[in-house]
N, C-alpha and C positions, 0 to 999 in steps of 0.2 A: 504494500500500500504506500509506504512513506517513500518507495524509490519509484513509483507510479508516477506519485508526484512531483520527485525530482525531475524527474523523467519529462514531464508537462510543462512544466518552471522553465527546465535549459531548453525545450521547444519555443515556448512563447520568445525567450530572448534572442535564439540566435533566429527566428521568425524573421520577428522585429528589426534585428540588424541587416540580412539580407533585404527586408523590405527598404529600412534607408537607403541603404548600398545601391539597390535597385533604380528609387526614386533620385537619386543623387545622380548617376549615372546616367540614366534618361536627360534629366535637365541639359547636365553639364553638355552633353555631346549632342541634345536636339540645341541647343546654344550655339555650337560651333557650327553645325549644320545649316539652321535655319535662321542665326541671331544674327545679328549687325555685325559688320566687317569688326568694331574695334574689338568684339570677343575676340576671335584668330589673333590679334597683334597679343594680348596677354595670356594667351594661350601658349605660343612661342610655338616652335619648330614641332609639326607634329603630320605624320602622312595620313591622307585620307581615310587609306583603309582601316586604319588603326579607330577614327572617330566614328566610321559607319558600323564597325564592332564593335565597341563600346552602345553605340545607338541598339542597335539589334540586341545583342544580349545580354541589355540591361530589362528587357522583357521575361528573358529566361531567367535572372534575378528574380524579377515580382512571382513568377511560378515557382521557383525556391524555395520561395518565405510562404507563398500557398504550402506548398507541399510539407514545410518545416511544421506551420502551424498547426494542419490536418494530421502529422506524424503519420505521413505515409512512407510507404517503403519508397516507393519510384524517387523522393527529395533525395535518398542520398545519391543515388544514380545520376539524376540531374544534376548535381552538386557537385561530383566527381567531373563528371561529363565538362562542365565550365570547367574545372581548374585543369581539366585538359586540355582543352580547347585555348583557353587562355594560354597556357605554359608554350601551346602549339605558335602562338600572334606573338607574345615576347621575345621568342628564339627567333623568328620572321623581323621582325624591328631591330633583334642582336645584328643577326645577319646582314642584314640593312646596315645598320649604322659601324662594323664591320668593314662594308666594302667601301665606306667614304662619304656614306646620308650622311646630312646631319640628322643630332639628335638630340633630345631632352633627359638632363638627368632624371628629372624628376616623373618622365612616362616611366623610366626604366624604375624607379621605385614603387610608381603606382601596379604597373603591370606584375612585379615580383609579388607586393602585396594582396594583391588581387588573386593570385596563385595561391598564398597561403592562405588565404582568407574559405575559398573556395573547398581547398583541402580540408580546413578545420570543420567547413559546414558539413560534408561530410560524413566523416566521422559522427560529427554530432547526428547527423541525420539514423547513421545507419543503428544507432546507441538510443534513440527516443522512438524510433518508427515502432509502431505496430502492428498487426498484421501477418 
């Protein structure tokens, strides 16, 4: 019973955070997409595909934090699946920035963190799911 609930507790939070994550993600990159040129200038150096990926699978985020909150089995799969995926776009921008892109330190810290973060949901997922 009392680890039912722990159980329920680390769901609802790490939910919650993938749903920020999500929401945050969405803004930011439909921003650079769709917002006024002076976003890109304080954006700094950053390649399209990188932003229409962040765009796109910050939806997969908000189904995440669905799936985290419902403690379904499929969120840790999903959750994995991203910090694959992601890990697969970070090595692609390494590679890139490797042959002489330029590049942003601070993508390359967003995208490592987004790796671990994806990883941790995970776990957590596959630890709360039921089913």
């Amino acid at each position: 019973m009392a680890e039912d609930i722990g159980k329920r507790g680390l769901g609802w939070l790490a939910a919650l955070a993938a749903a920020a994550f999500g929401v945050v993600t969405l803004w930011a990159a439909a921003m650079l997409l769709f917002g006024p040129v002076s976003t890109e200038q304080v954006a700094g150096v950053f390649p399209p595909f990188l932003v229409w990926f962040d765009f796109l699978v910050g939806f997969l985020y908000l189904a995440g934090a669905t799936g985290l909150l419902l403690r379904r089995r499929w969120a840790g799969t999903l959750a994995a699946a991203i910090a694959v995926v992601t890990a697969i776009i970070f090595a692609i921008y390494g590679l890139r920035a490797l042959q002489g892109a330029p590049y942003e330190p601070r993508i390359v810290g967003a995208l490592a963190g987004r790796v671990a973060f994806w990883a941790i949901m995970a776990r957590i997922a596959s630890w709360v799911s039921r089913i």
